[in-house]
KETIKOL-22991 format. One record per residue (C-alpha): x, y, z; residue number from 1. Coordinates in steps of 0.001 Angstrom, whole numbers, plus 500000, padded with zeros to 6 digits. Example, Ala and Ser with C-alpha at 12.3 -4.5 7.8 and 13.67 -1.06 7.14 Angstrom:
REM KETIKOL-22991
{east=512300	north=495500	up=507800	pos=1}
{east=513670	north=498940	up=507140	pos=2}
REM end
This chain:
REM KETIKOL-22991
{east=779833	north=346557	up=280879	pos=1}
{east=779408	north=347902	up=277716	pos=2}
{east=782233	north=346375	up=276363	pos=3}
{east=780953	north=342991	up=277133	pos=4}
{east=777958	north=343144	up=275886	pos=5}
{east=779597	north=344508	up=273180	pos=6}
{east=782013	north=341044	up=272566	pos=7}
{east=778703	north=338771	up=273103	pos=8}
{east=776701	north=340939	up=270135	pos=9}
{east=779517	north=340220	up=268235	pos=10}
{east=780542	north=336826	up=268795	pos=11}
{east=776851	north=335752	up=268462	pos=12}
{east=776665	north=337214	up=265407	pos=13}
{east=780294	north=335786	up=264153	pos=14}
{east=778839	north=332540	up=264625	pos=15}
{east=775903	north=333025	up=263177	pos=16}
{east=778027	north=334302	up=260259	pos=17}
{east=780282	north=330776	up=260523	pos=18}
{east=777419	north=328495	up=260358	pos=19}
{east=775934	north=330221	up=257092	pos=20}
{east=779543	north=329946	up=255731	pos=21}
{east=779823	north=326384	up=256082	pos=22}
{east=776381	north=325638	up=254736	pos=23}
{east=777027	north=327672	up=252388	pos=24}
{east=780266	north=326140	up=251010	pos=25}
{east=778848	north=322253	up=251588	pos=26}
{east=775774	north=323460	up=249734	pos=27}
{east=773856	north=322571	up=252616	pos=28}
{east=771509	north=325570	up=252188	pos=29}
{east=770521	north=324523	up=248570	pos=30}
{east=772996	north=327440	up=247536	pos=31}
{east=776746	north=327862	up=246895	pos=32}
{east=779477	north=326557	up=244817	pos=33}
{east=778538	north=323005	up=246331	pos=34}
{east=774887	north=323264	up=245337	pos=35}
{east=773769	north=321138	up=241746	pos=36}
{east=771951	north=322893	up=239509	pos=37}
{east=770274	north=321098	up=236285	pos=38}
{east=767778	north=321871	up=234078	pos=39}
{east=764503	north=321015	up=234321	pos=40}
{east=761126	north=321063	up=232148	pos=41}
{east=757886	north=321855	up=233109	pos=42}
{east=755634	north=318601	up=231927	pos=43}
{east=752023	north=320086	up=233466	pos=44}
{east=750534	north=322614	up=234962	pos=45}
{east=748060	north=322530	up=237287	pos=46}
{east=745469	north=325586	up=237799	pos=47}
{east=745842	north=327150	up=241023	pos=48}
{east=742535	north=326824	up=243458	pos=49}
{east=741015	north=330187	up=244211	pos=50}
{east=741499	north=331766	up=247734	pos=51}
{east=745394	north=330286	up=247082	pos=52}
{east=748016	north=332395	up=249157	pos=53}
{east=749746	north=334283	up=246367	pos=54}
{east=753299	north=332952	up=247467	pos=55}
{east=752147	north=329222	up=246410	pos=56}
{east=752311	north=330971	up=242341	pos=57}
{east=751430	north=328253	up=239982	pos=58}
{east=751531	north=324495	up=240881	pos=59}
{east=753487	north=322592	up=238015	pos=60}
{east=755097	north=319122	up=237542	pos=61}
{east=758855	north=319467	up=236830	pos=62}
{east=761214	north=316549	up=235006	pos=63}
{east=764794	north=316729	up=235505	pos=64}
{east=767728	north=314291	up=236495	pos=65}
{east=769608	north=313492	up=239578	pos=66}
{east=773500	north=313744	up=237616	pos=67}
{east=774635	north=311304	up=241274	pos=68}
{east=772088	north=308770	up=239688	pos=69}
{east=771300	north=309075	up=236159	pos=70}
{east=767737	north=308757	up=237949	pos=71}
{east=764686	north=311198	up=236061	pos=72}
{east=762376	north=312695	up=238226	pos=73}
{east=758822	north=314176	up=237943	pos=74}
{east=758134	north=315829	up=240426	pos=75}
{east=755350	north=318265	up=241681	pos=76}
{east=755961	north=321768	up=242652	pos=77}
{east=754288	north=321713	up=246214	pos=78}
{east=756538	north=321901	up=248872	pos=79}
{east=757312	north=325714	up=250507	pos=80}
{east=760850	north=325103	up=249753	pos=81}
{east=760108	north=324965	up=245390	pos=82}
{east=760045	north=328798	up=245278	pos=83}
{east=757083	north=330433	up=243217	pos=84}
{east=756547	north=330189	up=239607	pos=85}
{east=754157	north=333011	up=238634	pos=86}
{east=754280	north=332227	up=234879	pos=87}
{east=754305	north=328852	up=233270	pos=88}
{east=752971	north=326844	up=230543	pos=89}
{east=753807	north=322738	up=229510	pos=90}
{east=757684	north=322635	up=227781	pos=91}
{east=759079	north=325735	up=229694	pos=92}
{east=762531	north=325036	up=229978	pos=93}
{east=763773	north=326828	up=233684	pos=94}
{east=766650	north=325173	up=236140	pos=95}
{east=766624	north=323668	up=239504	pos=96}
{east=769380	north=323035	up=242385	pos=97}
{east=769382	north=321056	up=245380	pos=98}
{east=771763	north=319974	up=247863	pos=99}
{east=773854	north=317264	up=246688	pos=100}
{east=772387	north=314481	up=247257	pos=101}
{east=768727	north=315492	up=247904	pos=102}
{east=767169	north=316474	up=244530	pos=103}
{east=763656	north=316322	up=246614	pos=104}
{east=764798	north=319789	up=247894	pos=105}
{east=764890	north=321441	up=244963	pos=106}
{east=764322	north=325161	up=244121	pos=107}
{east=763477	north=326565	up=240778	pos=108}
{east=765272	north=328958	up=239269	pos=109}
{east=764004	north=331269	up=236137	pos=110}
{east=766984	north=333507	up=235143	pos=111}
{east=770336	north=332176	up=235021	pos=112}
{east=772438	north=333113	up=237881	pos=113}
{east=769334	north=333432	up=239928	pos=114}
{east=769649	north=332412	up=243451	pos=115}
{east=774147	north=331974	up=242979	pos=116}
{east=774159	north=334049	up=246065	pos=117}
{east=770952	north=333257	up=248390	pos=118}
{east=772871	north=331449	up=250880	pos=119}
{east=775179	north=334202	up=251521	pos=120}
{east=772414	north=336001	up=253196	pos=121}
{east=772792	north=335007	up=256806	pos=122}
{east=776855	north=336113	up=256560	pos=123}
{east=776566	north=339291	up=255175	pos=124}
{east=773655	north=340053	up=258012	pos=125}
{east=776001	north=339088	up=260558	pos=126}
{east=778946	north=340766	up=259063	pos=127}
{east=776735	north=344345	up=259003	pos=128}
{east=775863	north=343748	up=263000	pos=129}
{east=779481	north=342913	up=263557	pos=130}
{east=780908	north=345848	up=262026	pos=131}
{east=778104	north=348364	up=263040	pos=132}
{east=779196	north=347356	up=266661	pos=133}
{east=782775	north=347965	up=266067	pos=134}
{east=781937	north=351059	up=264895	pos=135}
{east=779885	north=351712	up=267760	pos=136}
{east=782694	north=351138	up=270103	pos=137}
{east=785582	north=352846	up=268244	pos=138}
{east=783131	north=356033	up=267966	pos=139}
{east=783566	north=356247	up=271911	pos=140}
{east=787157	north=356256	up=270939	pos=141}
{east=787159	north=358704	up=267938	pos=142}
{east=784406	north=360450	up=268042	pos=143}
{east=781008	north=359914	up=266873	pos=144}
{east=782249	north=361109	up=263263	pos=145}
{east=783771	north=357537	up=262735	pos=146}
{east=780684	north=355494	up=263936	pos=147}
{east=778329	north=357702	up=261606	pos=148}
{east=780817	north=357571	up=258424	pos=149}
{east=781231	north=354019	up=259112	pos=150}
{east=777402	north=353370	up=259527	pos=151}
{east=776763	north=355720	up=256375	pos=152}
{east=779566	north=353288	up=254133	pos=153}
{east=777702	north=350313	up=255245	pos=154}
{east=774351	north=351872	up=254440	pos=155}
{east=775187	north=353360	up=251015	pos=156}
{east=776572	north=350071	up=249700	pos=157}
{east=773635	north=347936	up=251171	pos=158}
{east=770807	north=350094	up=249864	pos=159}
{east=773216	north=350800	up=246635	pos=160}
{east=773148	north=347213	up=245809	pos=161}
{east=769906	north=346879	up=246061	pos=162}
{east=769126	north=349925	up=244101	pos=163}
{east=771422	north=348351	up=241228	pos=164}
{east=769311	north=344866	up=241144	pos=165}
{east=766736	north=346465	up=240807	pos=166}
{east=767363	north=348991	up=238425	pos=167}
{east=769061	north=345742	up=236701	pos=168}
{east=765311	north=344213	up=236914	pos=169}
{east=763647	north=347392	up=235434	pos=170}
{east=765609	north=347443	up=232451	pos=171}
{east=765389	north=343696	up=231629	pos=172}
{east=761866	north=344062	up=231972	pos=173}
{east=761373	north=347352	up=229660	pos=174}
{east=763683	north=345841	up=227288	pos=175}
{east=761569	north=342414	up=226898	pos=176}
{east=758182	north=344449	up=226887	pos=177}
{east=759578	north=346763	up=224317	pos=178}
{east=758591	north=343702	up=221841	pos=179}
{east=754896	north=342798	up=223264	pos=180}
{east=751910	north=341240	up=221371	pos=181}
{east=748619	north=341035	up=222774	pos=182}
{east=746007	north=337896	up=223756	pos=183}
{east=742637	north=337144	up=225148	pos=184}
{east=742974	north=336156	up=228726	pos=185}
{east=740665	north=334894	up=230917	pos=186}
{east=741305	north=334766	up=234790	pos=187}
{east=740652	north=331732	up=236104	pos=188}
{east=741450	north=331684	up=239379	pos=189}
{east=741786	north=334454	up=242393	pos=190}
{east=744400	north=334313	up=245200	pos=191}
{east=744029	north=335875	up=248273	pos=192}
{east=745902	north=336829	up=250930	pos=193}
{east=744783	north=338227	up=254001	pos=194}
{east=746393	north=340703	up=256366	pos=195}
{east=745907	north=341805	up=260045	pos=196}
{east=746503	north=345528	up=261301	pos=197}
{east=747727	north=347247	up=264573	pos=198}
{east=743246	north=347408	up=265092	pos=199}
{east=742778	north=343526	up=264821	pos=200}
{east=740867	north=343920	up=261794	pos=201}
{east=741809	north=341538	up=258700	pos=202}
{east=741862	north=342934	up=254947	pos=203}
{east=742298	north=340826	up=252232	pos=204}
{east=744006	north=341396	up=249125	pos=205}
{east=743024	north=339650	up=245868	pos=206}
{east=745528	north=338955	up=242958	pos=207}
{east=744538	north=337703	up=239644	pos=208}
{east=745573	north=334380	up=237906	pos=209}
{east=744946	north=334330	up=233808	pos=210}
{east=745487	north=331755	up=231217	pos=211}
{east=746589	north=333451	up=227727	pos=212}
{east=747577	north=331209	up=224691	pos=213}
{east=750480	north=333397	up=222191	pos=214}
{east=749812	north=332407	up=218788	pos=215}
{east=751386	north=328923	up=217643	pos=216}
{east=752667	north=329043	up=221684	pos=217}
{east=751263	north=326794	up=224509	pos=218}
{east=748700	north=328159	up=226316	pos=219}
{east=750470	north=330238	up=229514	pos=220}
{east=748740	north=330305	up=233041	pos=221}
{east=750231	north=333129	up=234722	pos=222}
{east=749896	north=335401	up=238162	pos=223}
{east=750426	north=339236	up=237124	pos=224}
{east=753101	north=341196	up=238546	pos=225}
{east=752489	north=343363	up=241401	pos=226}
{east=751480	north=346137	up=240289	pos=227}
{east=750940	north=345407	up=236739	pos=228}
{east=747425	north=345039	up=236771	pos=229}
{east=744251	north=347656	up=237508	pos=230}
{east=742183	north=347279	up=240688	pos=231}
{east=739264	north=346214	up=238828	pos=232}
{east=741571	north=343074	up=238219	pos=233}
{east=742383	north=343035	up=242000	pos=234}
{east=738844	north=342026	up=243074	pos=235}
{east=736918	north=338065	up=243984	pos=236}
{east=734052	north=339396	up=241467	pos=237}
{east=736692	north=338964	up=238488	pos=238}
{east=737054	north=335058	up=238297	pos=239}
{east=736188	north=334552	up=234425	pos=240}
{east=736547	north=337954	up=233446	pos=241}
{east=738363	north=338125	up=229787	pos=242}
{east=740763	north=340569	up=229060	pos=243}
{east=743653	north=341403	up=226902	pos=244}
{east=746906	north=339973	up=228165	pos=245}
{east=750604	north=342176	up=226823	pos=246}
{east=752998	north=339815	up=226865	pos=247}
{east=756738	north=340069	up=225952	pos=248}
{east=756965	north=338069	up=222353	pos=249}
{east=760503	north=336893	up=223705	pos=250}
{east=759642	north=335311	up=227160	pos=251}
{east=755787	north=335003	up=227618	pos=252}
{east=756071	north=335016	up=231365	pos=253}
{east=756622	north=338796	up=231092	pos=254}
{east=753444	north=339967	up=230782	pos=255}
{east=750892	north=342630	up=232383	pos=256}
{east=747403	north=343481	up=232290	pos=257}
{east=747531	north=347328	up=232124	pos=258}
{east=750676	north=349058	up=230691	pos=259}
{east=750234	north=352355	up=232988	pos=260}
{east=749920	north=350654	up=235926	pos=261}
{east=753394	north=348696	up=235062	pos=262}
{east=755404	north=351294	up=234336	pos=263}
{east=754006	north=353597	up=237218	pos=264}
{east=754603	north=350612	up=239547	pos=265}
{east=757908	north=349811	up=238656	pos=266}
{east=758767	north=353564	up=238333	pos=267}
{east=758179	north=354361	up=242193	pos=268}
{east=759642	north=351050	up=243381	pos=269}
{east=763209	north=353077	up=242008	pos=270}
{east=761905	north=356113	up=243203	pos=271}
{east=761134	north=354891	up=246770	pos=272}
{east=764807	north=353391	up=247113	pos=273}
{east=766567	north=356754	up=246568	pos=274}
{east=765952	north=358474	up=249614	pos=275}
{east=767667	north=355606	up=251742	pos=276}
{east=770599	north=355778	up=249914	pos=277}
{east=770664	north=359659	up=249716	pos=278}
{east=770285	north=359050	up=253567	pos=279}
{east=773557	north=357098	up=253883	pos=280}
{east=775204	north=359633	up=251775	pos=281}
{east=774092	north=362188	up=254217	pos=282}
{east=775779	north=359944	up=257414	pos=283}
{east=779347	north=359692	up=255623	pos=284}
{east=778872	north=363105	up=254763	pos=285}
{east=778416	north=364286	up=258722	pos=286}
{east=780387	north=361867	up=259868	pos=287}
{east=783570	north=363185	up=257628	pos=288}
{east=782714	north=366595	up=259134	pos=289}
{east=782295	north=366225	up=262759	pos=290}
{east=785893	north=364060	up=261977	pos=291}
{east=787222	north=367096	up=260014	pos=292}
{east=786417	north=369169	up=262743	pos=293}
REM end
C-alpha cells in the first residue's frame, strides 16, 4: 500500500514538474529562455490612493516596444500580473518580459537578471517532493540514516540558497547606501493591509508612501522598505507628515526613512535564516551516524 501511494505522490508531482518545464521552455509562464525581455521607460506616475493594498506598489505608465511588431506601447501598470514597483519617478529606465507574443502580459523587472529563473519554481518544488519520497522509501530499505541525510542535503542547499540571495541583497543594498544624501519627504499616501488571526479579529497594518525630489533629479514617489522605516511612520495619522528621506545617490529607489531600523531589519532577516540551515546540517549530520553505525 505504501508503495503505491508512494508511485502516485510521485508521479503527480513528476507531472506537475513536466508541465512547469514546458512552460517554462515555450516561455509560456512569462519566464525562461523563450520569454522577451526589452526595456522599458517609465513616462508617469500616478500617486497611489490611500487604504491601497501594499502589493499594488506604485501605479506608473510604462513605454516600450513589441520587437514581433516594431509596435510602441504605453501602457499602465495595473494588472496583478505587472509585479510591484515600490520606487519610481518619470524617465526611470527598468525592463519588462512577456510571453512572446503577448506584450500585454508583461512583468517589470528592476535588476538585471531579475526574474531569469521564476518559472523554474513549480519544477524544483516537484523535484524536492519527488526525491524526499524516494528517500522516504529507500530509508525502509537502508535505514532511516539515508532518508534523514538525504532530507538534510535537500534542506541545506534549499535554505543555503536562499541564505546566499539574500545575503547577495544585503550587500548590494549596504554598498548603494554607503553613498546616501538626504531630502525632504512628504508622505502622501498610506497603504493598508489588513490581516485576520486564529480569534477572527482583523489588524491592519499601515505602510507609508513618500514623494522626495534628489537635487537636479525628478521628483521620486516611493513605498519604504519593510522595515526601513519607524512605527511612527507606520500609522493612518501620518498622511502629510514631512520627513527626511536617505536615499542611495546611485539608484534613488534605495532609500529608507530611519537608518537603525534598516540595518536592524535587514540584520535579523540573515539572522533568522541561520538556524534552518544549521538544522539541515544537523539531519546529514545524524543521518551519516545512525548510517555509520
Amino acid at each position: 500500500m505504501l508503495d503505491v501511494v508512494l508511485a502516485l505522490w510521485c508521479a503527480g508531482w513528476a507531472g506537475a514538474a513536466a508541465i512547469g518545464l514546458r512552460r517554462y521552455a515555450t516561455g509560456a509562464s512569462g519566464g525562461g529562455a523563450r520569454a522577451v525581455r526589452v526595456p522599458a521607460r517609465i513616462v508617469r506616475v500616478e500617486r497611489p490612493s490611500s487604504g491601497a493594498r501594499r502589493s499594488a506598489g506604485v501605479p506608473v505608465v510604462l513605454a516600450f516596444r513589441d520587437p514581433a511588431t516594431g509596435q510602441e506601447l504605453t501602457v499602465p501598470t495595473t494588472g496583478a500580473h505587472s509585479g510591484t514597483l515600490d520606487a519610481a519617478w518619470a524617465g526611470r529606465e527598468i525592463e519588462v518580459r512577456f510571453p512572446p507574443g503577448q506584450p500585454y502580459r508583461f512583468r517589470m523587472l528592476t535588476r538585471p537578471g531579475q526574474g531569469r529563473w521564476q518559472g523554474l519554481r513549480l519544477p524544483a518544488v516537484a523535484a524536492f517532493f519527488v526525491l524526499a519520497a524516494l528517500l522516504v522509501r529507500l530509508s525502509f530499505v537502508a535505514g532511516y540514516g539515508l532518508g534523514l541525510l538525504g532530507l538534510g542535503v535537500l534542506w541545506t542547499a534549499a535554505l543555503g540558497t536562499a541564505l546566499r540571495a539574500s545575503l547577495r541583497e544585503y550587500r548590494r543594498r549596504r554598498a548603494l547606501l554607503a553613498s546616501s544624501g538626504t531630502a525632504d519627504g512628504e508622505i502622501v499616501a498610506v497603504l493598508e493591509d489588513e490581516r485576520r488571526d486564529d480569534d477572527g479579529h482583523v489588524h491592519v497594518s499601515y505602510t507609508p508612501v513618500v514623494t522626495f525630489t534628489p537635487p537636479g533629479a525628478p521628483t521620486v514617489t516611493g513605498v519604504p522598505a519593510p522595515g526601513s522605516a519607524t512605527s511612527r511612520h507606520h500609522h493612518r495619522d501620518a498622511l502629510g507628515l514631512w520627513i527626511p528621506v536617505h536615499y542611495a545617490t546611485a539608484d534613488p529607489s534605495v532609500f529608507h526613512l530611519d537608518g537603525a531600523s534598516d540595518r536592524a531589519t535587514t540584520t535579523c532577516g540573515l539572522i533568522a535564516l541561520f538556524p534552518f540551515v544549521l538544522a539541515g546540517v544537523a539531519l546529514m549530520v545524524v543521518g551519516a551516524g545512525a548510517l555509520a553505525g
